[in-house]
N, C-alpha and C positions, 0 to 999 in steps of 0.2 A: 456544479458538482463534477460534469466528467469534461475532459480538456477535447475540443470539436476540431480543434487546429489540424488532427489528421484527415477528418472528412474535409475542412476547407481546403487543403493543399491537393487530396483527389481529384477534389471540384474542378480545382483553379486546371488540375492538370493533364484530366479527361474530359474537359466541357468543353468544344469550342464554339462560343456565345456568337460567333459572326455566322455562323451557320444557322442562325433562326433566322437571322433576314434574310440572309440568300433563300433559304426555304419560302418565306412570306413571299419573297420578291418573285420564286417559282410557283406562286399557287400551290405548294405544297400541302398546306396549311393554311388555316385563316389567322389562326392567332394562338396564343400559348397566354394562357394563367396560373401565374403559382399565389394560391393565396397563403395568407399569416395572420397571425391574431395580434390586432393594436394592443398591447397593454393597456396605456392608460385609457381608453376608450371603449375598449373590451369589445370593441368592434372587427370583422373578420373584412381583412383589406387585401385584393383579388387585386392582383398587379398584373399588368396585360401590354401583351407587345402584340401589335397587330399593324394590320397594312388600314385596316380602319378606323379612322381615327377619332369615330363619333361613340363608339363601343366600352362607353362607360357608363355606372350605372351608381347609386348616394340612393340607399336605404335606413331606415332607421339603427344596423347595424350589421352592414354591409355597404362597401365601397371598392368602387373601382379606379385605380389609378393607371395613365398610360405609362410605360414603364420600358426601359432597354432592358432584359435581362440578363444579369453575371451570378456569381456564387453566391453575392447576399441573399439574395431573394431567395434561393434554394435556402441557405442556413437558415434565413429567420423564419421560410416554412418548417424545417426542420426543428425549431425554438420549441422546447419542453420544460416550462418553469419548474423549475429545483435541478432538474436534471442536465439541459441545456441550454446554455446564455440565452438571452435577448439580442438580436442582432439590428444594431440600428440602421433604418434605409429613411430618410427624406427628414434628421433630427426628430425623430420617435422612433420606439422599440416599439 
C-alpha cells in the first residue's frame, strides 16, 4: 500500500553498515539484532551480527541467524503486512 523506497534511500544514505564491525571489533558492543517476522513460518527471525559466533538460538518460533547487517534487515523489520512490503533477505520474506 505505501511506496518504503524513501525510507530505503534514507537507510542506504544515513547508515553506514561498516561501522557496526569497527564497533564489534572496538568492544563497543557485543552484538546488534534486528529481528522480523518469517511470513510463511510465522516465525520471528532475530538476525545478529556479532564478534560471537556461537550466539544463536532455533525455538519453536523464534530463530537466530548470523547475519552482516545493511538496509534489508532494517526494511524487513520495518515490514507491516497491507501497509508495508515484505522484504526478502536469504529467498523468504
Amino acid at each position: 500500500l505505501l511506496d518504503t523506497s524513501p525510507l530505503e534511500s534514507l537507510i542506504k544514505q544515513h547508515c553506514d553498515f561498516t561501522k557496526i564491525k569497527k564497533n564489534l571489533d572496538e568492544n563497543v558492543f557485543e552484538s546488534l539484532i534486528i529481528t522480523a517476522n518469517n511470513y510463511l513460518s510465522g516465525s520471528a527471525v532475530s538476525f545478529v551480527q556479532t564478534t560471537n559466533s556461537k550466539l544463536t538460538w532455533k525455538e519453536s518460533r523464534r530463530v537466530a541467524k548470523l547475519a552482516q547487517m545493511n538496509e534489508k534487515h532494517i526494511m524487513a523489520s520495518s515490514a507491516i503486512p497491507i501497509l508495508f512490503p515484505p522484504i526478502e533477505i536469504d529467498g523468504q520474506f
